[in-house]
N, C-alpha and C positions, 0 to 999 in steps of 0.2 A: 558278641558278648551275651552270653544267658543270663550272666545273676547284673543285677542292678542295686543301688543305692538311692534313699532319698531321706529327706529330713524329714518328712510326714506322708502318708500311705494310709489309708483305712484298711488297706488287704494287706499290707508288709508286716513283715515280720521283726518288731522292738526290740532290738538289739541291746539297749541301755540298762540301766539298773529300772527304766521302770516298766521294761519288757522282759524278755528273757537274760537276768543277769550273768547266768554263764558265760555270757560272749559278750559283758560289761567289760572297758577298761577299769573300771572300778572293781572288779571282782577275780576278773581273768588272770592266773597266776603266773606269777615267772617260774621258772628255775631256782632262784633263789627264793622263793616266799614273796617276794612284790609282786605287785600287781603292776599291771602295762602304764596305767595311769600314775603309780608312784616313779614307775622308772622315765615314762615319758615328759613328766613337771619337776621330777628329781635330780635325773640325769641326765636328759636328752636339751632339757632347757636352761637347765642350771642351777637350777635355785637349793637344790641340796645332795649334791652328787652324793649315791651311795645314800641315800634319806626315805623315808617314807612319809613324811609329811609333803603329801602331794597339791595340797591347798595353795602352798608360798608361789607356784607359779601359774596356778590358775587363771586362765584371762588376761595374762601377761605376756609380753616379746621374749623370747628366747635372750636368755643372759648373753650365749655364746652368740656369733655374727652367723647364725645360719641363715640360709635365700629361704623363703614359702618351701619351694620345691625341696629342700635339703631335709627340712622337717618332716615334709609328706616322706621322705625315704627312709630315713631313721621310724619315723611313726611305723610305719607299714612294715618293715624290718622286727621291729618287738611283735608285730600279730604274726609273721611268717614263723618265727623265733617260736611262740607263744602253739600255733598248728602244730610245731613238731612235734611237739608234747604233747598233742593233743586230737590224736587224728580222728580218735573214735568221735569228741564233740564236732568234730567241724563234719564228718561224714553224717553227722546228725543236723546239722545248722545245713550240710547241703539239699536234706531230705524237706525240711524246714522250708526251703528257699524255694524249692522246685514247686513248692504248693501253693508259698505265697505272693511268688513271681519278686519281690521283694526288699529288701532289707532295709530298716529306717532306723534314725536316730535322732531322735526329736529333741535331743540336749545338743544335736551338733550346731556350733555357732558358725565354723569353717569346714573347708573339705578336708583337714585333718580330721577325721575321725572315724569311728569304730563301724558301723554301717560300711561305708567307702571299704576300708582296709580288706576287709571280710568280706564284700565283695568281689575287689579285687583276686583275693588269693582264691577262693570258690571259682574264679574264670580261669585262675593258671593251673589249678590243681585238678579241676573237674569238669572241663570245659576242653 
């Protein structure tokens, strides 16, 4: 594995909205105009399928009975989703990465999250 993930890094490269918000789930856009983060607390969780108020399941258990692991796939699924669309960012976030050996998300509370995902696909895609 080349690309890495962590929650804090003083060389990593800020993944979140209060690093580089391109490659935020707060920012990063779908297909349809949502962002990963509306579709991931909207749709993926429950709380307002087809919604953009992604706050209602912030911090909260998935409405639906998904495992840990079933969320990590559906999560990592909308950044795979979210790359297709987006090759020229991620071959920029791989450039990113290579420099700063890296990737953090200092909002991540769990290993769902945006850091992780984007590391992951940076290892399948470019690796």
């Amino acid at each position: 594995m080349k690309y890495s993930w962590a929650r804090r890094n003083p060389n990593g490269i800020e993944v979140s909205s209060k690093g580089d918000s391109r490659f935020s789930a707060l920012y990063a856009k779908m297909p349809d105009g949502r962002t990963i983060e509306q579709w991931y607390q909207c749709d993926i969780k429950g709380y307002q399928p087809g919604g953009r108020d992604w706050k209602l399941g912030k911090g909260k258990p998935p409405v639906y009975s998904w495992t840990v692991a079933q969320q990590w796939e559906l999560y990592l699924s909308l950044w795979r989703l979210w790359a297709l669309h987006n090759l020229e960012l991620l071959k920029i976030l791989s450039t990113l990465a290579n420099s700063h050996g890296v990737l953090t998300d200092c909002f991540a509370t769990s290993d769902i999250n945006q850091a992780r995902a984007l590391s992951v696909i940076l290892n399948e895609w470019f690796v």
